[in-house]
Each structure stands twice: as C-alpha cells, then as structure tokens.
C-alpha positions, 0 to 999 in steps of 0.5 A: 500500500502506498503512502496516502496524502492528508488534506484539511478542511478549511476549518480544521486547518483554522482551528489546527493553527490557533492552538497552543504550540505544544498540542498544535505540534502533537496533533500535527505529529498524529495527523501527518502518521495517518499518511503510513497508516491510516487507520491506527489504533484507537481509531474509531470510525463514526456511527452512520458515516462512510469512511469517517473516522475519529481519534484522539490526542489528550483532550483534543479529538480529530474527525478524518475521512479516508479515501482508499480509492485516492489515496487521501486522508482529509482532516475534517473536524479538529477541537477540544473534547468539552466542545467537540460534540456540541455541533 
C-alpha cells in the first residue's frame, strides 16, 4: 500500500493553527502518521458515516475521512473534547 496524502478542511486547518504550540505540534505529529497508516489504533470510525473516522490526542479529538480509492486522508473536524460534540 502506498503512502496516502492528508488534506484539511478549511476549518480544521483554522482551528489546527490557533492552538497552543505544544498540542498544535502533537496533533500535527498524529495527523501527518495517518499518511503510513491510516487507520491506527484507537481509531474509531463514526456511527452512520462512510469512511469517517475519529481519534484522539489528550483532550483534543480529530474527525478524518479516508479515501482508499485516492489515496487521501482529509482532516475534517479538529477541537477540544468539552466542545467537540456540541455541533
């Protein structure tokens, strides 16, 4: 299997880039394995969703979509855990 590509949502890159330094740089450490594998250990995919899958880093979660067929792991939804599921 080939190494799949990350994309972010325009949103999820905002809320990314307006976290402290430190969690910013464990997130993005997280995200960027997912181009090796994809869907790692504690990766748990969404109820009623295709292909959508959610992690956790600390109190932050991360909500991506992966396309096999493209090779393309897309950050959907980034935040911390008190507001994650408000939406």
């Amino acid at each position: 299997m080939g190494s799949y590509k990350v994309e972010f949502k325009k949103s999820a890159k905002k809320a990314l880039d307006h976290l402290p330094g430190m969690i910013r740089n464990q997130l993005a450490l997280k995200i960027y394995s997912l181009k090796e594998v994809p869907r790692p250990d504690g990766c748990k995919k969404l109820n009623g969703e295709i292909d959508l899958c959610r992690f956790r880093v600390g109190d932050y979660r991360i909500v991506y979509l992966i396309q096999d067929g493209k090779l393309i792991v897309i950050v959907v939804k980034i935040g911390h855990r008190r507001d994650f599921y408000r939406d």
